[in-house]
C-alpha positions in Angstrom: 19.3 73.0 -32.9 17.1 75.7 -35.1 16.9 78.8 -33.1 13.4 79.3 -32.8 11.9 82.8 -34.2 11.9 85.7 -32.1 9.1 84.2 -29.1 6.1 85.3 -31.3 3.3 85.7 -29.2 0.5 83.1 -28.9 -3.1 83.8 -30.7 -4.9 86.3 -28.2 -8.4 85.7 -27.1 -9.8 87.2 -29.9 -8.0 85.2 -32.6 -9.7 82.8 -35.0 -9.9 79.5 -35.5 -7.6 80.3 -38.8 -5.1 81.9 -36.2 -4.8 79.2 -33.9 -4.4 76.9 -36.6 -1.9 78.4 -38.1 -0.4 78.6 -34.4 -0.5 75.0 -34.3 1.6 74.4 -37.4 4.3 76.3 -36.6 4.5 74.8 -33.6 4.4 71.5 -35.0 6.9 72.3 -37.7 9.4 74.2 -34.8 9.5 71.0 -32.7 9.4 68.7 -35.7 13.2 70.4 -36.4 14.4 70.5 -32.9 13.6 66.7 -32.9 15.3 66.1 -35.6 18.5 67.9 -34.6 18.4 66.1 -31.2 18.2 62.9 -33.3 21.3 64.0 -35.5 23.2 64.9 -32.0 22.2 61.1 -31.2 23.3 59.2 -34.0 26.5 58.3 -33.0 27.1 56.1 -35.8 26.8 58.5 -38.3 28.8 61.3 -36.7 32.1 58.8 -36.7 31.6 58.5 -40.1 31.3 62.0 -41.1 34.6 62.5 -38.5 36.1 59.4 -40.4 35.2 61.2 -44.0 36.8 64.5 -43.0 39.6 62.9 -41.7 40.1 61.0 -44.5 40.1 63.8 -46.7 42.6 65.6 -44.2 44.9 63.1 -44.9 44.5 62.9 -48.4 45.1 66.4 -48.9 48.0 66.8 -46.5 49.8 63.6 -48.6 49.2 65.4 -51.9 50.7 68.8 -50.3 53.8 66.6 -48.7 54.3 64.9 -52.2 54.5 68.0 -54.0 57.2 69.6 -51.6 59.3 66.6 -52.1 59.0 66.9 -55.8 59.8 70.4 -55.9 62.6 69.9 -53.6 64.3 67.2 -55.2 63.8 69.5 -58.5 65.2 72.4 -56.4 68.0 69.8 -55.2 68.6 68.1 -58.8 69.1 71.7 -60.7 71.6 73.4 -57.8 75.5 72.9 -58.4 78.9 73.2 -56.8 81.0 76.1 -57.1 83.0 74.3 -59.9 80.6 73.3 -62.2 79.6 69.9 -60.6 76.1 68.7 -59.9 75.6 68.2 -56.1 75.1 64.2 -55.2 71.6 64.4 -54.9 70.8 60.6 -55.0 70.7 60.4 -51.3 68.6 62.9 -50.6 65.4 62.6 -53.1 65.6 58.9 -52.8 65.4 58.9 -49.2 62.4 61.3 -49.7 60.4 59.5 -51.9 60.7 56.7 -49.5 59.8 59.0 -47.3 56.6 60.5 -49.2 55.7 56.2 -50.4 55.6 55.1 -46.7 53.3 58.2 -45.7 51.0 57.0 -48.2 51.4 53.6 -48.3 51.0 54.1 -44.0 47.8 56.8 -44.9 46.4 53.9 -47.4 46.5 51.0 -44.5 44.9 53.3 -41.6 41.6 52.9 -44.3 
């Protein structure tokens, strides 16, 4: 809800019909917000589907940052050798992650 403005003081006795007018409207406009934010509060509907929205974009965002650690690991993991020369059997390893990284999305993908 809007906060309303620091409890200004209502028209005196000696205020015009201008004044009290003017009163009025704010008043109107002041309770015209706070209604609506009560409404917002109400509409359950919509809040799930903003909550469904940011989650969504949660998820996206953490299977973007999970598929870019397995490709920089299995880069990491493809470039490193053995003491003698050898390249380290890697095959294992960054297949069993992509798998890995293709069922989070594939499993991210289905929860839509």
């Amino acid at each position: 809800m809007s906060q309303p403005e620091a409890a200004r003081p209502e028209p005196g006795p000696d205020a015009g019909i201008d004044d009290i007018q003017e009163d009025i409207e704010k008043t109107r406009k002041e309770l015209g917000q706070t209604v609506e934010d009560l409404s917002a509060k109400l509409d359950v509907k919509q809040r799930t589907k903003d909550k469904a929205a940011e989650t969504k974009q949660r998820a996206a965002e953490k299977a973007t940052e999970t598929k870019q650690a397995v490709v920089e690991k299995a880069h990491a993991i493809q470039h490193a050798t053995i003491d003698d020369g050898r390249a380290k059997i890697t095959v294992p390893v960054v297949a069993g992650a992509v798998v890995a990284a293709v069922a989070l999305m594939w499993f991210l993908r289905r929860r839509r």
